[in-house]
C-alpha positions in Angstrom: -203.5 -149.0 -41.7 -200.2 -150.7 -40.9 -199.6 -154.2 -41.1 -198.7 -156.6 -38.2 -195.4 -155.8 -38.4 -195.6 -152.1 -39.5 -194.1 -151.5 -42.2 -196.5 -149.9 -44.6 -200.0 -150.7 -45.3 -202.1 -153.4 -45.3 -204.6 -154.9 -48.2 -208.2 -154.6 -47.0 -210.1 -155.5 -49.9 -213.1 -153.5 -51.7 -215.9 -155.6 -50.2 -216.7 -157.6 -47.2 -219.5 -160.0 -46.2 -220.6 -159.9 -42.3 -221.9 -161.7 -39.9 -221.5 -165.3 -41.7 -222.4 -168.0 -40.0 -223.3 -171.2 -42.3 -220.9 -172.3 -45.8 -221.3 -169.3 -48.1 -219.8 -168.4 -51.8 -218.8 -164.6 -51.0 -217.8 -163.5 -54.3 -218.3 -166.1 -57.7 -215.2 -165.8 -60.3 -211.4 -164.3 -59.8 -210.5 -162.7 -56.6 -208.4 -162.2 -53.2 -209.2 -162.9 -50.1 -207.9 -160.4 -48.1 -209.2 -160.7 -44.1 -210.8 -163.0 -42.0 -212.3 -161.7 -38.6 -213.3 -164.1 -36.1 -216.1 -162.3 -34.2 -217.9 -165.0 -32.3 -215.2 -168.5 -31.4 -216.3 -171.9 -32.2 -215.9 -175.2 -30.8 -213.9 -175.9 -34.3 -212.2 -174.5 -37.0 -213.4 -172.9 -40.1 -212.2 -173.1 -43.7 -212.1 -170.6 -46.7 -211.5 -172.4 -50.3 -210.7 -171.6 -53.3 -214.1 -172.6 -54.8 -217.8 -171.4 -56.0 -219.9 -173.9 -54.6 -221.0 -174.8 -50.7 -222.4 -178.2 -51.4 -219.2 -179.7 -51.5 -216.4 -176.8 -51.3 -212.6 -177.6 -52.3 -208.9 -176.4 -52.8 -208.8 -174.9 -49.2 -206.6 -171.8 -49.0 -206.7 -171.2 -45.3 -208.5 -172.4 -41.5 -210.3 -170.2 -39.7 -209.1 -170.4 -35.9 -211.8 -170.9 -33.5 -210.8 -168.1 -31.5 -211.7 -164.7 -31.6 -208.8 -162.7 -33.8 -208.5 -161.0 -36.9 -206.6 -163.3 -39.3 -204.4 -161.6 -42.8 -205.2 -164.4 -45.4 -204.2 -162.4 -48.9 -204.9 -165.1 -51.0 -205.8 -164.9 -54.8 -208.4 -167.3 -55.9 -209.5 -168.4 -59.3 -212.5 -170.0 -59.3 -214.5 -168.0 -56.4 -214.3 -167.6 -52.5 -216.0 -169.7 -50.3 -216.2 -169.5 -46.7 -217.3 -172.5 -44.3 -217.3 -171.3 -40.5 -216.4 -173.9 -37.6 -219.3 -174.7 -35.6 -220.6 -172.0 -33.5 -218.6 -169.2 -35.4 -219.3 -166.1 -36.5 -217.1 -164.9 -38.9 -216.8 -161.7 -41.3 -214.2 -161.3 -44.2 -212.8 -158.7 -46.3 -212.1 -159.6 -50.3 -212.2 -158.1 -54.4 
């Protein structure tokens, strides 16, 4: 697959978790969050961090539009991936 601008291909990421709609740690430790995919819009934003816990996640690394869209993040994370939907969102994201 091409990137957006099409020059050569685009990171996708080994795993992915689906269909998430309420805070979830998607992957514990090191890793890159590669994709997030905005299947159902919300009335707000979403968040991905940087972090491994949902009580009180951290160190945000990107919002999550409330409109429907597939978003290129590529962010490397240290500590774990966490990923908080906006209200009403359904989102699915692609990592390692």
């Amino acid at each position: 697959m091409a990137n957006s601008n099409g020059a050569g291909p685009t990171p996708g990421g080994a795993q992915a978790s689906y269909g998430l709609t309420a805070a979830t740690v998607v992957k514990n430790g090191r890793g890159v969050l590669y994709r997030i995919s905005v299947l159902v819009a919300g009335s707000a934003a979403g968040t991905a961090y940087n972090d491994n816990t949902v009580t009180s996640p951290a160190n945000a690394i990107a919002s999550i539009p409330a409109t429907v869209g597939i978003y290129e993040v590529v962010w490397p994370c240290s500590t774990g991936i966490v990923i908080v939907p906006g209200t009403g969102q359904t989102v699915s994201v692609s990592f390692e």
